[in-house]
Residue frames relative to the residue before (quaternion, step in Angstrom):
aa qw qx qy qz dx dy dz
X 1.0000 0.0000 0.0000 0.0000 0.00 0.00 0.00
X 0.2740 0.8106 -0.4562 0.2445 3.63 1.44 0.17
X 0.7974 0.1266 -0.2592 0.5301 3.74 0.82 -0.40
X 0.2449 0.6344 -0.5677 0.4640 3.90 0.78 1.25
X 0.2697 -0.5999 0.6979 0.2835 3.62 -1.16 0.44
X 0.4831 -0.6133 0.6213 0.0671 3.32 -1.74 1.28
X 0.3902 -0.7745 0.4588 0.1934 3.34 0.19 2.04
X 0.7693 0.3700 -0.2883 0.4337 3.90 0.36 -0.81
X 0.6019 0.3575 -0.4372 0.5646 3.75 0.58 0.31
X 0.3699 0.5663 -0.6139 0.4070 4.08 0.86 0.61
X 0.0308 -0.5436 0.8156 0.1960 3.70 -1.31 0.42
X 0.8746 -0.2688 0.1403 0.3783 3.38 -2.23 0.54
X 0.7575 0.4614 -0.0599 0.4579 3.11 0.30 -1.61
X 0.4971 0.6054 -0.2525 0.5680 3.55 0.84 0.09
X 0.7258 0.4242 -0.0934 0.5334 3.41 0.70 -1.54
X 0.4043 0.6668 -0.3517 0.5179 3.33 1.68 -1.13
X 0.8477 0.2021 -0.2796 0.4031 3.65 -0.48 -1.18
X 0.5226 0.5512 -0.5153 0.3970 3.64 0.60 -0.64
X 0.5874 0.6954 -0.3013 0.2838 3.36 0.56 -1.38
X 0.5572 0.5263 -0.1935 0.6124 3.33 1.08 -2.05
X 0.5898 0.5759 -0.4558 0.3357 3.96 -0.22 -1.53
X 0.8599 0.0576 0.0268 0.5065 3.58 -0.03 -1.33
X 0.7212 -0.6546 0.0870 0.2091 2.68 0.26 1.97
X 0.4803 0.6443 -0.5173 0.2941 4.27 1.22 0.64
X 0.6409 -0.6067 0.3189 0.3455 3.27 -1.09 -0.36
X 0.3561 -0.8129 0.0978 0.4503 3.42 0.09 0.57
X 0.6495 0.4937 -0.5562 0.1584 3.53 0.91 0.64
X 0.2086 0.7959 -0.4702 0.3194 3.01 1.18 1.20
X 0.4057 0.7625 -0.2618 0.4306 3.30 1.61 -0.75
X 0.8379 0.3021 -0.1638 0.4241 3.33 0.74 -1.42
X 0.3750 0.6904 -0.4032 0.4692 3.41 1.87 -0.11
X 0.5708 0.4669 -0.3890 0.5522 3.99 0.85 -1.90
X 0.7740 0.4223 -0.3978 0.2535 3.62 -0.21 -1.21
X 0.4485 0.5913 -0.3460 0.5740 3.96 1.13 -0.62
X 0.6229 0.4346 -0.3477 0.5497 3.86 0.29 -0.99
X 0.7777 0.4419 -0.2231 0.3874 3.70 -0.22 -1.54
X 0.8789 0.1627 -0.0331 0.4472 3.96 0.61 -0.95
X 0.6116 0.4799 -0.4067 0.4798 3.43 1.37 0.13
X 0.8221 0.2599 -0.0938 0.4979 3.07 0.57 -1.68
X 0.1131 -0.8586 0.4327 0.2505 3.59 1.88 0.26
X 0.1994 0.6720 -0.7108 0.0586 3.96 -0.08 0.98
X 0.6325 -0.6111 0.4604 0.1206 2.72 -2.24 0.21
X 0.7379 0.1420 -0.2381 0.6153 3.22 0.70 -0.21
X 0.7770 -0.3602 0.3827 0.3463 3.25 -2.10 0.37
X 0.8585 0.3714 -0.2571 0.2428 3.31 0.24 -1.45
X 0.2918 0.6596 -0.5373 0.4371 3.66 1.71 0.20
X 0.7283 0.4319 -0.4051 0.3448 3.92 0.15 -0.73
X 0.1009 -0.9106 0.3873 -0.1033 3.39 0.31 1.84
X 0.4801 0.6527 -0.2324 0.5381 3.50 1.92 0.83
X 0.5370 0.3303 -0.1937 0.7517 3.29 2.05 -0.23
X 0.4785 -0.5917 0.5975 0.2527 3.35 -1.28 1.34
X 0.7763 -0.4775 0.3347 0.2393 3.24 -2.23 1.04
X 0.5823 0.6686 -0.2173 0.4084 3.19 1.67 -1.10
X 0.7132 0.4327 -0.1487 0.5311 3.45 1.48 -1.17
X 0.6743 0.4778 -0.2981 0.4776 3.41 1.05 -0.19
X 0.5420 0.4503 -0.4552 0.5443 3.44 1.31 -0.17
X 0.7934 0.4300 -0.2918 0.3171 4.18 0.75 -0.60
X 0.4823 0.5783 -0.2607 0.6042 2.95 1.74 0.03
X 0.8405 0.2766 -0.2890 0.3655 3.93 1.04 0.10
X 0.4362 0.5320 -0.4078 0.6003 2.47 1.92 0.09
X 0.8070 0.0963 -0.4134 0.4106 4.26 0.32 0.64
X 0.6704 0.4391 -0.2893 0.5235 3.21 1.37 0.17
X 0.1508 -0.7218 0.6754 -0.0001 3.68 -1.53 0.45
X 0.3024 -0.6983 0.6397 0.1086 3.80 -0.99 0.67
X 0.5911 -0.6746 0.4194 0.1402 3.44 -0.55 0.78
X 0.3873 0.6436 -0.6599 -0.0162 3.71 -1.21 -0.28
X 0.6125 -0.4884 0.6171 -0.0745 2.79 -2.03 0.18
X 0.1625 -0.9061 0.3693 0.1273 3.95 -0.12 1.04
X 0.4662 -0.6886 0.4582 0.3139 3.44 -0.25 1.10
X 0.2524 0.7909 -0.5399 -0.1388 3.91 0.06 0.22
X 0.9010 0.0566 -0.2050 0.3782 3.45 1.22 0.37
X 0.0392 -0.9046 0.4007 0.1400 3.86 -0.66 0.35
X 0.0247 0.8898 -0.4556 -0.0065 3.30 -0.27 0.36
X 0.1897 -0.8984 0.3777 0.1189 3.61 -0.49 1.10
X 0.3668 -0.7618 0.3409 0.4109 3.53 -0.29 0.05
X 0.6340 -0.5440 0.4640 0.2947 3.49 -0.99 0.81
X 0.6225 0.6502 -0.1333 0.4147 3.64 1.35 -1.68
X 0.9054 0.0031 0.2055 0.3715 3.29 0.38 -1.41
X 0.6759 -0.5684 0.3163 0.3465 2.88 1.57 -0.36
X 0.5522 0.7182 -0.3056 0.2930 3.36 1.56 -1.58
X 0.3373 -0.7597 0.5538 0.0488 3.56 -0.83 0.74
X 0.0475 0.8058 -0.5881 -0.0511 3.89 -0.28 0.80
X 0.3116 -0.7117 0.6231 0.0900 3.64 -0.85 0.60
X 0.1202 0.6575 -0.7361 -0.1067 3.64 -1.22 0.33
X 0.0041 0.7248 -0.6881 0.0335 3.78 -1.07 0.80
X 0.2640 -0.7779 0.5697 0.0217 2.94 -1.47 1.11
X 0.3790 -0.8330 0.3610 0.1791 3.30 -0.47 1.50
X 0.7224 -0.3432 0.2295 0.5547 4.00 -0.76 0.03
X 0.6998 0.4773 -0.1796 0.5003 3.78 0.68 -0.89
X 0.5725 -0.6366 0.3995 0.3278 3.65 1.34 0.25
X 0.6128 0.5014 -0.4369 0.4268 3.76 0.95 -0.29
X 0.2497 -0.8023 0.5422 0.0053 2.96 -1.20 0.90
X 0.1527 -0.8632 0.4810 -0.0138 3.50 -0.99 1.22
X 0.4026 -0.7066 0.4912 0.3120 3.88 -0.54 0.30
X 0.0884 -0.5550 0.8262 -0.0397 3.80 -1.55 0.44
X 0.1193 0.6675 -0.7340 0.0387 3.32 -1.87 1.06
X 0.6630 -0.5839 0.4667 -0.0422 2.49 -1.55 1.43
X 0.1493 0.8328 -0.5270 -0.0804 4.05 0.30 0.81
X 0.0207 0.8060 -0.5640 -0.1784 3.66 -0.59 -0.22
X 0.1272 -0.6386 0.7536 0.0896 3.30 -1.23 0.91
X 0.7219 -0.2784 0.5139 0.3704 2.87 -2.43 -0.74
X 0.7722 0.0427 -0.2412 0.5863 3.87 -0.07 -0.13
X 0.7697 0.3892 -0.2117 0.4596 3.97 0.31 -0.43
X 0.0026 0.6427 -0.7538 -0.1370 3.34 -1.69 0.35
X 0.1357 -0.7716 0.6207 -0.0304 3.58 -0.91 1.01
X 0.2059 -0.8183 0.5297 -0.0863 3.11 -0.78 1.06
X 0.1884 -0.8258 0.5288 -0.0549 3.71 -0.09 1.57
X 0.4911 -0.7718 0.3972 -0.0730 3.29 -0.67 2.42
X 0.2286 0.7062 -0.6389 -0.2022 3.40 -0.73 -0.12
X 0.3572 -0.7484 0.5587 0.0151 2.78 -1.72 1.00
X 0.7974 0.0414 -0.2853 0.5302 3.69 1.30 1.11
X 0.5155 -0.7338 0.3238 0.3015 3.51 -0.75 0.21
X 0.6296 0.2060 -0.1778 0.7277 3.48 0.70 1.29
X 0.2140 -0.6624 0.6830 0.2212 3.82 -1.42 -0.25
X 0.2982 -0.6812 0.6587 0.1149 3.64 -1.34 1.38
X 0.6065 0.3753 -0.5691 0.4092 3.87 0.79 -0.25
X 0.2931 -0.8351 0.4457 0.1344 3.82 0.38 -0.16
X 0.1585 -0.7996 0.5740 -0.0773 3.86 1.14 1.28
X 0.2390 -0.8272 0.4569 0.2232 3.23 -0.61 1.13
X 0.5549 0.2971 -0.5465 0.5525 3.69 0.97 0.61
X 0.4764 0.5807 -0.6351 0.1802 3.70 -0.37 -0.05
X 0.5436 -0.4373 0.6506 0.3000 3.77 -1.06 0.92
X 0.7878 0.2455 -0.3474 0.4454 4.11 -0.48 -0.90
X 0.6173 0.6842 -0.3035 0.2420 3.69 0.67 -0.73
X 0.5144 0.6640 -0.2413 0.4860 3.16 2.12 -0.60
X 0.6996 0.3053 -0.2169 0.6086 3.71 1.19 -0.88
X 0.7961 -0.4169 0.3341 0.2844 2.20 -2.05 0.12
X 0.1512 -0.8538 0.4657 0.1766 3.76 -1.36 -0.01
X 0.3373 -0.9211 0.1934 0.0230 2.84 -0.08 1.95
X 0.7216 -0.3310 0.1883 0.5781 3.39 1.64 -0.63
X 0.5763 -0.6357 0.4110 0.3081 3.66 -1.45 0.41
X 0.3391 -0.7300 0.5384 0.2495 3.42 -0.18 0.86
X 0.6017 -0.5266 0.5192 0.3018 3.44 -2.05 0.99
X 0.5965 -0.5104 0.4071 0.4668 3.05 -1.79 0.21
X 0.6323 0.5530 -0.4474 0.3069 3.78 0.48 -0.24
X 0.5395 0.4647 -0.4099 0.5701 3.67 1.41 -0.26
X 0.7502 0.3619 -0.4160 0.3650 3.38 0.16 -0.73
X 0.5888 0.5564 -0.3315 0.4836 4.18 1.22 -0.28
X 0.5076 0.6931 -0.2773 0.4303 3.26 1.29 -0.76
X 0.7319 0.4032 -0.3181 0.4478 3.42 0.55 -1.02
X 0.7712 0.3780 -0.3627 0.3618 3.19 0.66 -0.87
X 0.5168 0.6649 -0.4197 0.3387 3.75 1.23 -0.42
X 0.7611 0.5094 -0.2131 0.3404 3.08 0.76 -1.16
X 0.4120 0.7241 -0.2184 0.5081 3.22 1.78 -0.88
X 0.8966 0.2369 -0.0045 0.3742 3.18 -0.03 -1.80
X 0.6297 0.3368 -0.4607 0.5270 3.74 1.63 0.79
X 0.5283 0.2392 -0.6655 0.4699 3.52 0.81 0.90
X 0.6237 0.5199 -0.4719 0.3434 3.69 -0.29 0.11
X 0.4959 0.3452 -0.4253 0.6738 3.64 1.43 0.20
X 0.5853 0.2754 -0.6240 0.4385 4.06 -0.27 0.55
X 0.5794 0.5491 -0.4003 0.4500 3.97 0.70 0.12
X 0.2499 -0.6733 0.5329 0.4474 3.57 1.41 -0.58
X 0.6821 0.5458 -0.3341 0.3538 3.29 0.17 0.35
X 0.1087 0.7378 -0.6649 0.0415 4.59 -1.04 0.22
X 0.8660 -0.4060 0.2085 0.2042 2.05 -2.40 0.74
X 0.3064 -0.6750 0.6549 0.1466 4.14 -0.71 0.52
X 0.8117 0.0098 0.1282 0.5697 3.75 -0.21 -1.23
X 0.2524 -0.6823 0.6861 -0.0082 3.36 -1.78 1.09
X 0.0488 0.7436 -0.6545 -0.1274 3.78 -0.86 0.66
X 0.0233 -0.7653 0.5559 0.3238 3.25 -0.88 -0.10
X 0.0742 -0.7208 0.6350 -0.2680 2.96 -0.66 2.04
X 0.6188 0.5396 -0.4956 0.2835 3.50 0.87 0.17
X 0.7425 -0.1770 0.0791 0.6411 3.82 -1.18 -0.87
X 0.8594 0.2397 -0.3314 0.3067 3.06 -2.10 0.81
X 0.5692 -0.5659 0.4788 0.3557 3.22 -1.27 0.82
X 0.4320 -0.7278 0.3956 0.3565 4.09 -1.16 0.54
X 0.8354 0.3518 -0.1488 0.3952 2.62 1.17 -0.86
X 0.4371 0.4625 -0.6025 0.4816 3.29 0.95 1.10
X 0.6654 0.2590 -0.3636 0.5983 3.88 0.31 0.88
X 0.0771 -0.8544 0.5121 -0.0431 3.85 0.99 1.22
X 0.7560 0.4885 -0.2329 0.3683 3.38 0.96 -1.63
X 0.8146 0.2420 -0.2162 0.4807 3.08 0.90 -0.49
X 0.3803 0.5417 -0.4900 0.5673 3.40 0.92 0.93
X 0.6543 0.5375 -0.3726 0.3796 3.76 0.74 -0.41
X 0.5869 0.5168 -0.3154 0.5375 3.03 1.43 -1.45
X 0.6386 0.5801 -0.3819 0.3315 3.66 0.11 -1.00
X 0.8037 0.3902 -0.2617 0.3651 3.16 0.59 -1.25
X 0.5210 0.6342 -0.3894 0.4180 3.45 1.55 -0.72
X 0.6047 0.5633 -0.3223 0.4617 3.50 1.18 -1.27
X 0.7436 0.5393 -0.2613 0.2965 3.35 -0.15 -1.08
X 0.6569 -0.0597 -0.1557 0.7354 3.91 1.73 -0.67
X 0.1523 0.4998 -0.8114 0.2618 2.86 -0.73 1.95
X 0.5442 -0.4766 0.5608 0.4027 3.64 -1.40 0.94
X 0.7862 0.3931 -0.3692 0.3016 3.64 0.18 -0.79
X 0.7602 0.3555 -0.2754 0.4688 3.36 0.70 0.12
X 0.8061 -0.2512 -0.0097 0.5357 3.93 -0.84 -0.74
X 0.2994 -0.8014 0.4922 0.1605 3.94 1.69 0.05
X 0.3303 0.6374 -0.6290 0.2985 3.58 0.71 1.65
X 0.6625 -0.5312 0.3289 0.4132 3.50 -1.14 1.66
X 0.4095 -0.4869 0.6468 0.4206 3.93 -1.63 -0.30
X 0.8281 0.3417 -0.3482 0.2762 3.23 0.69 -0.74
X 0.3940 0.7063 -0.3968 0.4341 3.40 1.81 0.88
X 0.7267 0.4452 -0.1399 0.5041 3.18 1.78 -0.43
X 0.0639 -0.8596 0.5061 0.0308 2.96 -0.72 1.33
X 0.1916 -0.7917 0.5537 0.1729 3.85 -0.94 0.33
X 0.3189 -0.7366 0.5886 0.0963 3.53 -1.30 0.74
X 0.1190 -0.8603 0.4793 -0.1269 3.14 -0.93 1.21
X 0.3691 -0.6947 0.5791 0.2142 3.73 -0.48 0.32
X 0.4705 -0.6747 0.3587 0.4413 3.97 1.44 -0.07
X 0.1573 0.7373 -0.6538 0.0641 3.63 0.29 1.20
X 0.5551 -0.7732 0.2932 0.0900 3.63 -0.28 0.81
X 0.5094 0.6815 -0.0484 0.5231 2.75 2.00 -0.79
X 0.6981 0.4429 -0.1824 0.5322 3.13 0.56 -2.02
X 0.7535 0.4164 -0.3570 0.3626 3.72 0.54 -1.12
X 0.5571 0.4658 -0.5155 0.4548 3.65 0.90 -0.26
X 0.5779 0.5588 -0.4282 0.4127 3.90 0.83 -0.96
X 0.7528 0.3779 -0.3644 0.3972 3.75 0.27 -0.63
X 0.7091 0.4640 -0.3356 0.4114 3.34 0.82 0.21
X 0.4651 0.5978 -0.3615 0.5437 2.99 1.41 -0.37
X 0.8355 0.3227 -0.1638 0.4134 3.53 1.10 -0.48
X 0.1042 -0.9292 0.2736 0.2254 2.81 1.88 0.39
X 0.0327 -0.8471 0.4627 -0.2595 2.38 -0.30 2.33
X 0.1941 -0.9142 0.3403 0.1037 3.71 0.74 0.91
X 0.3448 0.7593 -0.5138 0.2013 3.28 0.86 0.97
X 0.5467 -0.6050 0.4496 0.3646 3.25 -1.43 -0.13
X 0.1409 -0.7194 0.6566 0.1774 3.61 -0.92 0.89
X 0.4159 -0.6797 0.6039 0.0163 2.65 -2.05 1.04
X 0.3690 -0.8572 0.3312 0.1389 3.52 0.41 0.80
X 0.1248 0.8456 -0.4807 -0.1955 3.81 0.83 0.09
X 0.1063 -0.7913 0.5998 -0.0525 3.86 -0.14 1.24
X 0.0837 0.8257 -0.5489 0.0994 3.60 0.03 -0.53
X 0.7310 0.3372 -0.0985 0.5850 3.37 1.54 -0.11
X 0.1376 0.7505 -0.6368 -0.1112 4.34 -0.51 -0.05
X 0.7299 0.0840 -0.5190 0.4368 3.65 -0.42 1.06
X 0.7764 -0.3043 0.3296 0.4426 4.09 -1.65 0.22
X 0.7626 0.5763 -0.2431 0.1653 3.24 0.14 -1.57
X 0.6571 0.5286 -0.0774 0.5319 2.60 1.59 -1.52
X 0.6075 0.6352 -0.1652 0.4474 3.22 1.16 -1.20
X 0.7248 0.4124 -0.2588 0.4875 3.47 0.86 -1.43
X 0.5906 0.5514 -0.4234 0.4096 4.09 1.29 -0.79
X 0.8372 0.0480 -0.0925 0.5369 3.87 0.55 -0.06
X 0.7736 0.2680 -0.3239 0.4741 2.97 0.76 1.52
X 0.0088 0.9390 -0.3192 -0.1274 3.01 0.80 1.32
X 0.3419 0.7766 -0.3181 0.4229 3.42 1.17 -0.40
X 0.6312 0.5894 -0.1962 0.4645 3.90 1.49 -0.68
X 0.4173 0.6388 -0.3682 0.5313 3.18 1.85 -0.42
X 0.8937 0.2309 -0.1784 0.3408 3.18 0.18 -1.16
X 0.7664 0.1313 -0.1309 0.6150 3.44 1.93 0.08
X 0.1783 -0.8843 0.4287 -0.0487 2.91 0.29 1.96
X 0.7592 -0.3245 0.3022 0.4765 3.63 -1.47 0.65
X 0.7742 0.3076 -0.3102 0.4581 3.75 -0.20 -1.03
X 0.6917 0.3158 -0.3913 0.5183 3.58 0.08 -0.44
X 0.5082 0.4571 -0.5313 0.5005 4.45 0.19 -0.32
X 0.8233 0.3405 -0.2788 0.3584 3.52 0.08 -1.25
X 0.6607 0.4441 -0.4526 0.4017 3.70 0.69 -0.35
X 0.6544 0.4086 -0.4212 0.4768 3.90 1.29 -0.22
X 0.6036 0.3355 -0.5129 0.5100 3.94 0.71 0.33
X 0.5121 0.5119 -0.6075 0.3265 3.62 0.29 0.46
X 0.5126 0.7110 -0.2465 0.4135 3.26 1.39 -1.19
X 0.7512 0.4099 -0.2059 0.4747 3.58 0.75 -1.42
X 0.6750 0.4667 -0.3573 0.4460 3.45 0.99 -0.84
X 0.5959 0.6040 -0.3176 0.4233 3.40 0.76 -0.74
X 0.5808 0.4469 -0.3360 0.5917 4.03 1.41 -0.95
X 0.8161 0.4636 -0.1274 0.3206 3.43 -0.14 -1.59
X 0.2673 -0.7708 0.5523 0.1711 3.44 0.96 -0.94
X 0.4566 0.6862 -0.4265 0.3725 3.84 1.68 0.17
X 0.5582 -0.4368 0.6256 0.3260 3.22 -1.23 0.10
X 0.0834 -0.6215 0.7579 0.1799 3.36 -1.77 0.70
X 0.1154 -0.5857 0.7522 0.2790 3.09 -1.64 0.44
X 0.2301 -0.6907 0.6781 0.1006 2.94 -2.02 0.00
X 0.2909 -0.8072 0.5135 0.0148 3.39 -1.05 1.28
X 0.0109 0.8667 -0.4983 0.0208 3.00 -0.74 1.46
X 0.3371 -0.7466 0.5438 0.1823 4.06 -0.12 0.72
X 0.0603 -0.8031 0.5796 0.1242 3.41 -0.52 1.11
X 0.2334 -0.7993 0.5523 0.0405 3.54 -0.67 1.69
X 0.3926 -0.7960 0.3405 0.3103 3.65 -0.45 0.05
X 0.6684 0.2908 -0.1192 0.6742 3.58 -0.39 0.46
X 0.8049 0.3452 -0.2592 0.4072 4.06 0.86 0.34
X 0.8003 0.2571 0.0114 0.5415 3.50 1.11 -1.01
X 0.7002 0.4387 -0.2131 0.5214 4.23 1.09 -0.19
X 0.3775 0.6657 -0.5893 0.2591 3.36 1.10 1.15
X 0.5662 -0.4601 0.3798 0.5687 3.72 -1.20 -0.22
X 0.7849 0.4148 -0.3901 0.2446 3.58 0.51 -0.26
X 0.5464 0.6696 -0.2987 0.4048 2.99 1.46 0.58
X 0.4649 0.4443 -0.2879 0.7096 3.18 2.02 -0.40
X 0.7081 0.3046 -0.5044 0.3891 3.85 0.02 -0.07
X 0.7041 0.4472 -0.4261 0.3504 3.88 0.98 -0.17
X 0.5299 0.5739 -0.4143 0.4672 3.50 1.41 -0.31
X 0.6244 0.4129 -0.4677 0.4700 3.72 0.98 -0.35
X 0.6842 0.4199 -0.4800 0.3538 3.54 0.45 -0.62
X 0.5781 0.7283 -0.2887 0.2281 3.46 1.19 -0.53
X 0.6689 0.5437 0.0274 0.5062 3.23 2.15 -1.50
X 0.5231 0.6358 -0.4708 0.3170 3.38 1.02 -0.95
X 0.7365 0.5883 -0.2128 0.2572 3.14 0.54 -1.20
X 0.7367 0.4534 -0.1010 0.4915 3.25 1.20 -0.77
X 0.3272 -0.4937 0.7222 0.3574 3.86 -1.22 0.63
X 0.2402 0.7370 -0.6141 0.1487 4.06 -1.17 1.35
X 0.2766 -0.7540 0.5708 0.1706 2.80 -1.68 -0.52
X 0.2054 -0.8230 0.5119 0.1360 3.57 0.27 1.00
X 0.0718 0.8266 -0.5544 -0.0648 3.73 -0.33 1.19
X 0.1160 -0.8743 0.4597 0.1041 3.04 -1.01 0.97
X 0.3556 -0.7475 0.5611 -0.0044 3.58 -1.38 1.56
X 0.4210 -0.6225 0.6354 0.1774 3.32 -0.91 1.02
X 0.5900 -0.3572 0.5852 0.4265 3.59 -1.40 0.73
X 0.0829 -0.5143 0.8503 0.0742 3.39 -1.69 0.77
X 0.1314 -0.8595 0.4496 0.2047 4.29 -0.16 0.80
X 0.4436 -0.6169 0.6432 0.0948 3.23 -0.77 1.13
X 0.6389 -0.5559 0.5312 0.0244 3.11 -1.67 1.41
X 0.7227 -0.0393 0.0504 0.6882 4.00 -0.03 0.99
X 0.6558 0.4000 -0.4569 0.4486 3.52 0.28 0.75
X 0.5358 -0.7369 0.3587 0.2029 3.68 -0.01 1.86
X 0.7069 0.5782 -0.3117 0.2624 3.98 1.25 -0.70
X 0.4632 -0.6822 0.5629 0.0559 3.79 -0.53 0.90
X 0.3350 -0.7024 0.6115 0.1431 3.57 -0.83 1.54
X 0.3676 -0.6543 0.5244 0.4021 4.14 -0.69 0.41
X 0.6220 -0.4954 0.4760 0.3757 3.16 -1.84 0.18
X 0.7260 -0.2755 0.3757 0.5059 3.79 -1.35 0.86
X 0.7080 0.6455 -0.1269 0.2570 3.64 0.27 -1.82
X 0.6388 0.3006 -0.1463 0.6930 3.56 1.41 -1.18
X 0.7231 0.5673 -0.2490 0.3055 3.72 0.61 0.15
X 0.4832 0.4642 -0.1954 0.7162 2.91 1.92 -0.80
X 0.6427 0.5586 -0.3117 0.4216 3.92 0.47 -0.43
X 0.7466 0.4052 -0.2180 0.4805 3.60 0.89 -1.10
X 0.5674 0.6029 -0.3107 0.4670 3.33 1.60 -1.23
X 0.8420 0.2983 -0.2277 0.3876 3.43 0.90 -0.46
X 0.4101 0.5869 -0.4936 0.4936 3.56 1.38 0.45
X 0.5326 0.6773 -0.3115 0.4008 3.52 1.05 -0.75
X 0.6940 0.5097 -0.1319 0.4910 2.81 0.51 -1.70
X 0.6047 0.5698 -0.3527 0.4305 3.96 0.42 -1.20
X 0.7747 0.5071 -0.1795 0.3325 3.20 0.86 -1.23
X 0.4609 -0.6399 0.3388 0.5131 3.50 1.59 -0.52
X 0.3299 0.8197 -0.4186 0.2099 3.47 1.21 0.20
X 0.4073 -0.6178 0.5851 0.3318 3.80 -0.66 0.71
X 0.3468 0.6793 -0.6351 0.1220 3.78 -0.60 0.79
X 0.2221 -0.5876 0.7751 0.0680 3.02 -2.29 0.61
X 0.4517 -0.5738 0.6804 0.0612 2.77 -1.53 0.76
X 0.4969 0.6858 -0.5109 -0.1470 3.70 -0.46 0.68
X 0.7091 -0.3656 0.5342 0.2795 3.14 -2.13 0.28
X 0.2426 -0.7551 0.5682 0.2194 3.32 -0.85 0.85
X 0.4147 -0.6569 0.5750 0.2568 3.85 -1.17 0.71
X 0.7400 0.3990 -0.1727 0.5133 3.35 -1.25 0.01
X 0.3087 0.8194 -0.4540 0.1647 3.90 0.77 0.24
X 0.6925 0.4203 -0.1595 0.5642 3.63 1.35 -0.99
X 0.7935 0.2096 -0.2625 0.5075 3.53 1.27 0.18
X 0.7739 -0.2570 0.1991 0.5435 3.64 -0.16 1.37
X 0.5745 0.7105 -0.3538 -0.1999 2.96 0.39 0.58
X 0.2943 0.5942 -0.6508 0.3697 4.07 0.54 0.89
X 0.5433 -0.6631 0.4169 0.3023 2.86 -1.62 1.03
X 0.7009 0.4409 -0.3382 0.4471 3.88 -1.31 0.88
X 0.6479 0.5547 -0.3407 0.3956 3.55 1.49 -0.10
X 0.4179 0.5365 -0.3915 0.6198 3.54 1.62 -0.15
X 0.6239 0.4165 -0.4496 0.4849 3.79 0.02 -0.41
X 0.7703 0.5314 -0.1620 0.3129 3.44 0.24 -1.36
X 0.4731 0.6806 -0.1507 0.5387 2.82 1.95 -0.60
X 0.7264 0.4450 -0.1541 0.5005 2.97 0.33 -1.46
X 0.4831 0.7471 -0.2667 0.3704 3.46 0.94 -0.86
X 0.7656 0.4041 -0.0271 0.4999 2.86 0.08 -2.12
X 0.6409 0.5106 -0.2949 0.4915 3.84 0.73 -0.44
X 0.7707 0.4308 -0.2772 0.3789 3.59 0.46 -0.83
């Protein structure tokens, strides 16, 4: 299908000329696009508003994507859902499934591998293979969110918090997100969407530039350089004072909350001077300081703390007037940090 045009990487106008091509009108265009991102089907001939005639000329230059389910796995615990799908080229990427009581949220990746390489991150261990199209990155959630309509129920809120930094694939994270709340398609708020980052500096000036009102997610895990640069290397080149003077910037446009993510490692990150730099770090900011127990990662040297050093830091925080949480990870009994289902799968085959 290499010389077919990939129906989900069409914006309007795009669809516009195809439209014209085989011979409809072009606000038919916005009809294909309703087919492709509302009712996200799969094949051409579902689009039952274009005669039989037009669907045969429309597949013969066009094709709709998918993605292979090669694994699922649910949790016994909670419910969480983890996905591995494998893309034409055989790499393979993860999507997870969260469910609450009013919300189901649904965590994205947006490349295949990670290049900022976090030395605890499960994906950071392999290799990193490329940014995925918008149709991989729409895929997950399509595919997601029409088994979750046999439940009468879909997806509410999207992070992308799975493999790969977002914003080192900005451009096509923009499109995505534009796609995802368009009225014409599944119409999930921006400000239901949130994205996780390691602080590329860039990407955040790009989402404003596009005034995009999402929520950033702040992966810190660290409050002075040193510490910051030893398992994050990517901090070298965007350090703490310069990340934080460009989310003042965003908060100051947007008016959004930042959160900020902070892995508690043991014996590395829960000293008192680390709770006095995370206050100087916060005052400033309308936030949220979430905190994540080590989820430990096979051949990766770091060490979740005991209940004991956790309940201790959570509450020095707290003393201080910090905005903290405390969270529980989902999906614990099945792989769960992101990149360990791959690895999994791996190690089995």
């Amino acid at each position: 299908m290499n010389n077919k045009f990939n129906l989900l990487n069409l914006d309007i106008n795009q669809l516009e000329k195809i439209a014209v091509d085989i011979k409809l009108k072009p606000f038919q265009a916005k009809q294909i696009y309703k087919w492709l991102h509302e009712k996200m089907i799969r094949q051409i001939d579902e689009i039952t508003n274009i005669s039989k005639e037009s669907r045969t000329l429309l597949s013969e230059i066009a094709y709709i994507p998918y993605i292979e389910l090669k694994k699922r796995e649910i949790s016994k615990i909670d419910r969480t859902e983890k996905f591995l799908f494998e893309l034409n080229d055989k790499n393979t990427i993860e999507t997870v499934l969260l469910r609450h009581k009013d919300r189901n949220t649904i965590c994205v990746s947006t490349q295949a591998g990670c290049p900022v390489k976090c030395a605890f991150c499960a994906t950071g261990q392999g290799t990193f293979h490329r940014n995925l199209d918008l149709s991989e990155i729409l895929n997950q959630v399509y595919i997601v969110n029409r088994r979750l309509s046999k439940e009468n129920t879909n997806i509410t809120n999207i992070v992308f918090m799975g493999m790969g930094e977002p914003l080192l694939n900005i451009d096509t994270l923009i499109e995505s997100i534009n796609t995802f709340s368009s009225e014409d398609g599944i119409n999930i708020s921006k400000r239901k969407i949130t994205i996780s980052t390691c602080g590329i500096i860039p990407g955040i000036e790009r989402l404003l530039e596009n005034h995009l009102p999402v929520e950033l997610a702040i992966s810190l895990h660290a409050a002075d350089d040193f510490k910051r640069n030893g398992i994050i290397p990517i901090n070298k080149t965007y350090p703490i004072d310069d990340l934080l003077f460009s989310l003042k910037n965003y908060q100051r446009l947007t008016k959004r909350r930042i959160s900020f993510e902070y892995i508690l490692i043991d014996d590395f990150n829960l000293f008192p001077e680390d709770v006095n730099n995370l206050r100087t770090i916060l005052k400033d900011y309308d936030h949220v300081l979430n905190l994540i127990p080590y989820n430990e990662v096979e051949g990766v040297p770091f060490k979740r703390p005991p209940e004991n050093k956790i309940n201790n830091f959570f509450n020095s925080l707290k003393r201080y007037g910090i905005n903290v949480t405390l969270r529980r990870e989902k999906g614990s009994d099945i792989s769960g940090a992101c990149g360990q289902l791959k690895e999994k799968n791996r190690s089995e085959s």
